[in-house]
C-alpha positions in Angstrom: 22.6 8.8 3.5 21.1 9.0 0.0 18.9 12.7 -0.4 16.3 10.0 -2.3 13.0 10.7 -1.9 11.3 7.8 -0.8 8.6 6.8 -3.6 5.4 5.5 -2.8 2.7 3.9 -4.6 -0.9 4.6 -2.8 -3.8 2.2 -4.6 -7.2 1.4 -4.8 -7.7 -1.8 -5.7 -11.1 -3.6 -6.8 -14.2 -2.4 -6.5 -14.4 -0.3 -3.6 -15.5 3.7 -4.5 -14.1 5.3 -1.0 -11.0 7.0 -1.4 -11.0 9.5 1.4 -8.4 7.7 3.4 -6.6 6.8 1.2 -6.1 10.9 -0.1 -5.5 11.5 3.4 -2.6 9.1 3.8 -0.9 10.4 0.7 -1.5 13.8 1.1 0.1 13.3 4.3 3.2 11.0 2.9 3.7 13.8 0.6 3.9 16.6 3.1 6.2 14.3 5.0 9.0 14.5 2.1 8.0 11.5 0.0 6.8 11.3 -3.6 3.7 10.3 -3.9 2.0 8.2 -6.6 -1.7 7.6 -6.6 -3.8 5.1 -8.7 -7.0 6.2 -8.2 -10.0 4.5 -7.9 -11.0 0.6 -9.0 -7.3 -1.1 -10.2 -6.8 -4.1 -10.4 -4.0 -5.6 -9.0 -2.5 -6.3 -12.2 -2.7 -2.7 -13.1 -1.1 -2.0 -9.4 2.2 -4.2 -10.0 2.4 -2.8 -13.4 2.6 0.7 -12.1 4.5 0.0 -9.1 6.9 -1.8 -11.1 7.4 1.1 -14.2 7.1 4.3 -11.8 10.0 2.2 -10.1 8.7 2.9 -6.9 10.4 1.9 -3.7 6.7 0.6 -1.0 3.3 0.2 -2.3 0.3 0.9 0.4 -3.1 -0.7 -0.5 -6.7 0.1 1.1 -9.7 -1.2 0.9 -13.0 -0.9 2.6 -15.5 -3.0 0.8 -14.4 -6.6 2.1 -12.1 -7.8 -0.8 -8.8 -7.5 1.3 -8.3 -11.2 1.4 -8.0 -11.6 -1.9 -6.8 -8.6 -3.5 -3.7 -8.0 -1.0 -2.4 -11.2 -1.1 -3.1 -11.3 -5.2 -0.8 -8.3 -5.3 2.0 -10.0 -3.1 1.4 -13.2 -5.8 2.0 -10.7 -8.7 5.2 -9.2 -7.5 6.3 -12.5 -6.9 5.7 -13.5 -10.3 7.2 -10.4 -11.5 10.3 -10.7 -10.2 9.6 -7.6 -7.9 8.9 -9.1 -4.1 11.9 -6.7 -3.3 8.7 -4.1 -2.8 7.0 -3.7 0.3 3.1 -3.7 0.6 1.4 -2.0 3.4 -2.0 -1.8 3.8 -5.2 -0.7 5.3 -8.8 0.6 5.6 -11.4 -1.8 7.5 -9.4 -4.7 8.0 -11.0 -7.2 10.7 -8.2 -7.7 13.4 -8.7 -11.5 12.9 -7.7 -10.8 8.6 -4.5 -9.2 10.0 -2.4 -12.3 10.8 -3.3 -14.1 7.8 -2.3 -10.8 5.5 1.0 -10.8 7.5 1.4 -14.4 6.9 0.5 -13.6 3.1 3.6 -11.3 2.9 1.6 -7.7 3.2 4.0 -6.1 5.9 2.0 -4.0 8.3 -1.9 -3.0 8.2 -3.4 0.4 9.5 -6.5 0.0 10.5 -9.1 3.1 10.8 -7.9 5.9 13.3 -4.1 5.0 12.7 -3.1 8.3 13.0 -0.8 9.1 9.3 2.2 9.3 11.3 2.3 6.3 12.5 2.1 5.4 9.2 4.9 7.6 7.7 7.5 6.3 10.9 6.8 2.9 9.9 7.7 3.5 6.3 10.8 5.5 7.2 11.7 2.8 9.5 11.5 -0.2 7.4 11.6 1.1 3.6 15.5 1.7 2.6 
């Protein structure tokens, strides 16, 4: 077992200006051992490959609450892709219809928390899938 942290990438992408939840989830990712990396407000997902790609980071979580989720989700999926860096994982959340969830698995975005997940359930799924 490697003494790693795990190192997660925790964006904002588009327009949306409501960050609380997404502070919340990597405050609590950081208490819970891993390093934490966190865009800020309004990327692009350009901007997020770029930095998930040169802080070498090992699961990127994306939330968004203004609607834009079908697009900018599987956009960042597309980008890795391209990249050469579809080896990284993409999580997501924030207010994600249940009926959006399906197609943003089908689009390669590997789980979705949706509003209430508690942050644990969030940081067992990461330790369970990200190696």
């Amino acid at each position: 077992m490697s003494d790693k942290k795990i190192k997660v990438l925790i964006a904002k992408p588009g327009l949306d200006g409501h960050d609380r939840g997404a502070k919340i989830i990597a405050r609590g990712l950081r208490d819970a051992g891993f390093e934490v990396v966190y865009t800020g407000l309004h990327q692009t997902p350009e901007e997020i490959v770029a930095t998930s790609i040169q802080e070498d980071v090992d699961v990127i979580g994306v939330s968004s609450l203004a609607g834009a989720h079908m697009y900018l989700f599987p956009r960042i999926i597309e980008l890795l892709v391209e990249k050469g860096a579809d080896d990284i994982p993409v999580f997501g959340g924030g207010i994600i219809p249940e009926d959006d969830i399906p197609v943003l698995l089908k689009a390669g975005i590997k789980a979705v928390f949706t509003p209430g997940s508690p942050v644990d359930e969030t940081i067992n799924w990461i330790r369970e899938n990200v190696v």
